[in-house]
N, C-alpha and C positions, 0 to 999 in steps of 0.2 A: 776739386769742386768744379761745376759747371762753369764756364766763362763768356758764354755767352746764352741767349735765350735760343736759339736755334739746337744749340747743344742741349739746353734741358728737356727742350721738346724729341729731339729724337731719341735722346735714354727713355724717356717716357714709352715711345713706340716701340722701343726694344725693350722695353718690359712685359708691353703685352703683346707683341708679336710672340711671346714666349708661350704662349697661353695662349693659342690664336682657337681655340674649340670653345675653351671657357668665356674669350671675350664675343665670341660670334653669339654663341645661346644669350647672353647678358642681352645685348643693342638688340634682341627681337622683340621686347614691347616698347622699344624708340622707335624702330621701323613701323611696325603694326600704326601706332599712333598716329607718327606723322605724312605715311601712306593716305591714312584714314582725312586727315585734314587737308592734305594738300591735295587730293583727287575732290571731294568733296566741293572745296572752294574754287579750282577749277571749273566742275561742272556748272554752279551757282552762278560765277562770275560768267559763264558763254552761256546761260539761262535768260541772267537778267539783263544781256547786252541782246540776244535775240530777241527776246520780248518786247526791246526798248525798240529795238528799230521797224518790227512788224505793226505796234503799234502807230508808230510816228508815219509806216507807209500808208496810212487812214486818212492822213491828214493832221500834220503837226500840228496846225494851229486852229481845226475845228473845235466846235462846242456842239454838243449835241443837248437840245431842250427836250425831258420827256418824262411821264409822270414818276417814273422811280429812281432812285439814284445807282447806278452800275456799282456795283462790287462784288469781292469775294465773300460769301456769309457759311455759317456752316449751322448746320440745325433744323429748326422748323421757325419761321417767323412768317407775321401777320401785318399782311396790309388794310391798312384801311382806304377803301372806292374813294377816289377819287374823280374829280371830271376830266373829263378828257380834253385833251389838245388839239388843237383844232386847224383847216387850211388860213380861218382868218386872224388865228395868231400868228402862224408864219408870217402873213403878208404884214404884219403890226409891228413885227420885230425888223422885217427888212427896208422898212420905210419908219419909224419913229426911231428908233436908238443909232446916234449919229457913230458911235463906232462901232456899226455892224456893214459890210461890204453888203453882202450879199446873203438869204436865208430859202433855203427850199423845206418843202414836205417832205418826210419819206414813210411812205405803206409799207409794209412786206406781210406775204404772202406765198404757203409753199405750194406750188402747182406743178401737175404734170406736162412737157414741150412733147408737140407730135411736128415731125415734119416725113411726109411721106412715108417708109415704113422704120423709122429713127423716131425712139422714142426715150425722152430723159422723165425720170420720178423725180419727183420732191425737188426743184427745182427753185430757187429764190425768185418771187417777183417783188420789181423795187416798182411802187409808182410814186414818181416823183415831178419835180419841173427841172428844167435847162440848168440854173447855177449848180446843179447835183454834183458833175461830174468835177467843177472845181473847185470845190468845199472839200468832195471825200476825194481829192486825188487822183481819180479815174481820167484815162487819159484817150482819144479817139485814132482808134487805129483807120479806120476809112468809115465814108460815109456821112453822115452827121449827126448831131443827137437832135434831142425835143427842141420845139421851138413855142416859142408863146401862145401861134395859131397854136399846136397839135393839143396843148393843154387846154383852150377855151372852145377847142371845137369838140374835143374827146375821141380825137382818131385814135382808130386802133391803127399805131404805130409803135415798133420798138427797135430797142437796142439789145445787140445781144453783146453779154460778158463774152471773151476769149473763148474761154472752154466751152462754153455752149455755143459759139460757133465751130468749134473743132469736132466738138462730138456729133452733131446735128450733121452738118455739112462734109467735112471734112478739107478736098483739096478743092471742092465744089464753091461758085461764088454764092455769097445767101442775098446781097443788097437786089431787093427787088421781091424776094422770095415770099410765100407765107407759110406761116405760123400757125400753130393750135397752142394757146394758154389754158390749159385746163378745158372748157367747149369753146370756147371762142377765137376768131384768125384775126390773127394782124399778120402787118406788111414790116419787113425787115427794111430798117432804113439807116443803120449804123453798125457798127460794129468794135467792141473797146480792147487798146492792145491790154498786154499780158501783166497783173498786176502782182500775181503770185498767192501765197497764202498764210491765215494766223492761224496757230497753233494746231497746225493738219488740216485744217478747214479752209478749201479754197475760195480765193474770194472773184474766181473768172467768174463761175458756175450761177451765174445771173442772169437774168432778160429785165429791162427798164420798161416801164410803158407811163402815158404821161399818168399825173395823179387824178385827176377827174377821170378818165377811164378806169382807171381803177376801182375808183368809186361807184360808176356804173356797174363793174364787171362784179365787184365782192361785196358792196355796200357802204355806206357813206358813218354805221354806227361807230367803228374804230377808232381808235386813238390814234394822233398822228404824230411819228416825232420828228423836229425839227432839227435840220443840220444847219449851222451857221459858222460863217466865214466872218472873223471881226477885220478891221483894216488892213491891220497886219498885227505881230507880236507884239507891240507895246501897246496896243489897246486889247488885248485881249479883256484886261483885268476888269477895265471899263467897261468892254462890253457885255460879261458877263451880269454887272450892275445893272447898267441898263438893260436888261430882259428880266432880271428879277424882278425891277421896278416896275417896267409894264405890266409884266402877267400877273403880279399882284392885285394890281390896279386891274386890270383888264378881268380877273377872275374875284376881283371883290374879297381878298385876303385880308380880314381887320388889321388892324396894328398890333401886336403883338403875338400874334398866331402865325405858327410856323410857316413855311410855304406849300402850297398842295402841288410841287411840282419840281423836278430835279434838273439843276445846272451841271452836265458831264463833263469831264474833257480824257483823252486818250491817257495823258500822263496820271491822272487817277485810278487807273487801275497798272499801271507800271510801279508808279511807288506802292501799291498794293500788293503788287504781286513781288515785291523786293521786299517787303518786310515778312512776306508768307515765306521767301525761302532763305531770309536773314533767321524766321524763328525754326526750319527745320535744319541749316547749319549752325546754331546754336546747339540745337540738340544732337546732333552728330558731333562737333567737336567737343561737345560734353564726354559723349562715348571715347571718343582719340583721346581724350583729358586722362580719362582712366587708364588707358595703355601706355601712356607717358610715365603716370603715376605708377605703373605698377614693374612698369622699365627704368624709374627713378630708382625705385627701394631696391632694384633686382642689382641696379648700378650701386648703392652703398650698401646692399650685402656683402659681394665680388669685392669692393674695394679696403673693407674692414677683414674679410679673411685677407686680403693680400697682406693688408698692415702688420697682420701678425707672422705670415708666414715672411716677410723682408723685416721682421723686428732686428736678426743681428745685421743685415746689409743700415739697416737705418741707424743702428746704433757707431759702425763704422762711420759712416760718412758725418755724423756728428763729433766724432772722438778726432775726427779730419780739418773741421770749421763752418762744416756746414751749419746755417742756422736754423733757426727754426720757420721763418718766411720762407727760406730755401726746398725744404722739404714739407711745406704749405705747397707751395708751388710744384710739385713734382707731383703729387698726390691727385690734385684739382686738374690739370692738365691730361693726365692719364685721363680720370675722367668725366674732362671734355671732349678728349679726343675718341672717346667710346661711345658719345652720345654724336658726337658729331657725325662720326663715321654712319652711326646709324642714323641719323638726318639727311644726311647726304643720301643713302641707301634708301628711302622712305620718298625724299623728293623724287628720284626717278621713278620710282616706282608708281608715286601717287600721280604726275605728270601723265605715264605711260598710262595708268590705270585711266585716266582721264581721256585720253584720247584715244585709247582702242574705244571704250563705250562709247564716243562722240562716232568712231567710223563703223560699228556694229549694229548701233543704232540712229533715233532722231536727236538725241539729247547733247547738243554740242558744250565743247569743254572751248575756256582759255586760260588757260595758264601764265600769270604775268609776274615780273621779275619780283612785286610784294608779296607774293605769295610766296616762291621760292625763299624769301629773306625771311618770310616770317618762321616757316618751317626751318631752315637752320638756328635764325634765335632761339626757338622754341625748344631744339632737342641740346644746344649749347645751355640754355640756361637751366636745363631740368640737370648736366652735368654739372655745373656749378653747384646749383643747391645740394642735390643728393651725393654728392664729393664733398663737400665742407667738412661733414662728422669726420670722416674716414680720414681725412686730410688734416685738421686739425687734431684729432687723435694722434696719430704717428709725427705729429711734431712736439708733440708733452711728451714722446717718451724719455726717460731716462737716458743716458747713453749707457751707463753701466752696466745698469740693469738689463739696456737693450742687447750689450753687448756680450753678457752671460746667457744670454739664450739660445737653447739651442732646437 
């Protein structure tokens, strides 16, 4: 009999080493499966870690006040007009709620930039005031931005995003330079470095101009939304209160009707967007669940004809002292070691599948050591269960009986 566990395990292997065609075709719906789930959660997990940090580069600890609330929707749905938001809520929020830093405007507007014979379409205009750039993160590569004058006089001055000075200009200096925004010239009097982009959509490709000109240049009827900086992180929670409370107040919301205006912040649509691709790896590993499943039964078919075709080796090694745990164990082991094998074979492959598509495409993969563990438990325990029958089977047999067989 076996003497130790290393020794049971390697008869194990030499039994199906013997069978090395039969046991390959068996482990292809454990591969298939855990391929399936371990590429999958991969790609998910380098999804919602990119998303998280493209978000957070907006501004971690912004709040943005604006008539509807940001999400992902899917359908058709109806709003109901609201009023608009206005420059003298900004300034109410920045001076009444004691844990608000600092609160700007922001217009946007898409327009076409002419400079000389360089010309940019569809073009973001932000009109906004001075704390803009440190609320959203924006950071000044040369030059300077708005200043309190250029807002209360309504110069036509701007900032340009990175890329719209790259593209306009190029190795050319632009501070000094003018502008066409749609009909109208401003003087280049900043310029912002390089902030990168969310989700393919860059976020250089801007020109600032203060917000009262804007409102000159597009109209004053618009809604405006508010970007707000609270102290720091521990008053965020506070200072979202306090804006609800004013602009209640401030927009004559009764007491118990809802609000006609939405509180945002970045990580609202990050846990948004982790639960959209929690419910599409739900349904993908539902699909792996099936190939698991169906590389389960393929595992306790293979392992019930084996039982039969070692009926007289089984009944030997019983007529020897083998017990009946003994050859539980010999059974259950083979396969694990079938499913494992193909676990193992599935986690590279699902890894590899994960990272070629991250370097083929935009869709980046990470691969962390939970994941690898889960896909091993996963194709170990599908051996487990679907080896029991087969396993327990060929430990009732008979030895007599098993040993007349031929």
């Amino acid at each position: 009999m076996f003497s130790s566990v290393p020794e049971r395990f390697r008869s194990s292997y030499d039994s199906l080493r013997q069978h090395k065609t039969r046991s390959i075709l068996t482990i292809i719906g454990i591969i298939i499966g855990i391929t399936t789930v371990i590429a999958l959660q991969s790609m998910v997990n380098g999804l919602n870690k990119t998303v998280e940090r493209q978000f957070k580069s907006l501004g971690a600890d912004m709040i943005s006040v604006n008539l509807y609330e940001w999400g992902i929707r899917f359908g058709p749905r109806s709003r109901a007009p609201r009023p608009r938001l206005t420059m003298e809520d900004t300034e109410a929020i920045g001076t009444l709620c004691p844990s608000v830093a600092t609160a700007a405007p922001t217009l946007y507007e898409h327009q076409r930039l002419r400079y000389g014979s360089h010309t940019m379409r569809s073009v973001e205009v932000v009109g906004t005031t001075g704390p803009f750039t440190r609320i959203e993160n924006y950071q000044l590569d040369y030059g300077r931005f708005l200043t309190e004058a250029d807002v209360l006089r309504r110069r036509d001055v701007t900032v340009l995003g990175h890329e719209a000075a790259q593209r306009l200009f190029g190795a050319e200096q632009p501070l000094g330079k003018r502008i066409r925004i749609g009909s109208r010239g401003y003087e280049i009097i900043g310029v912002l470095k390089e902030k990168g982009a969310i989700f393919g959509e860059s976020l250089d490709e801007l020109v600032i101009i203060p917000a009262t000109t804007f409102e000159k240049q597009f109209g004053r009827l618009r809604t405006v939304n508010i970007s707000v900086l609270p102290l720091d992180r521990a008053h965020a929670v506070a200072a979202r209160e306090e804006i609800r409370l004013l602009l209640r107040r401030r927009r004559r919301v009764r007491p118990g009707d809802p609000d006609n205006f939405a509180i945002n912040t970045a990580q609202q649509l990050v846990d948004q967007y982790k639960q959209l691709t929690g419910v599409i790896f739900a349904a993908m590993v539902g699909i792996g669940g099936l190939s698991l499943l169906v590389g389960g039964i393929g595992i306790m078919n293979i392992m019930l004809v084996s039982v039969t075709e070692r009926t007289r080796e089984i009944g030997i090694r019983k007529a020897l002292g083998a017990t009946r745990k003994e050859i539980r164990f010999q059974f259950l082991t083979e396969a694990v070691i079938l499913c494992g094998a193909g676990g193992i074979v599935g986690v590279l492959l699902g890894v590899g599948l994960a990272l070629l598509t991250a370097r083929l495409s935009s869709v980046p993969a990470a691969a962390t050591p939970g994941t690898v563990i889960i896909g091993l438990t996963f194709s170990s325990a599908v051996g487990l269960i679907f080896g029991a029958l087969p396993a327990i089977r060929a430990s009732r047999l008979n030895p007599i009986d098993a040993l007349r067989h031929e």
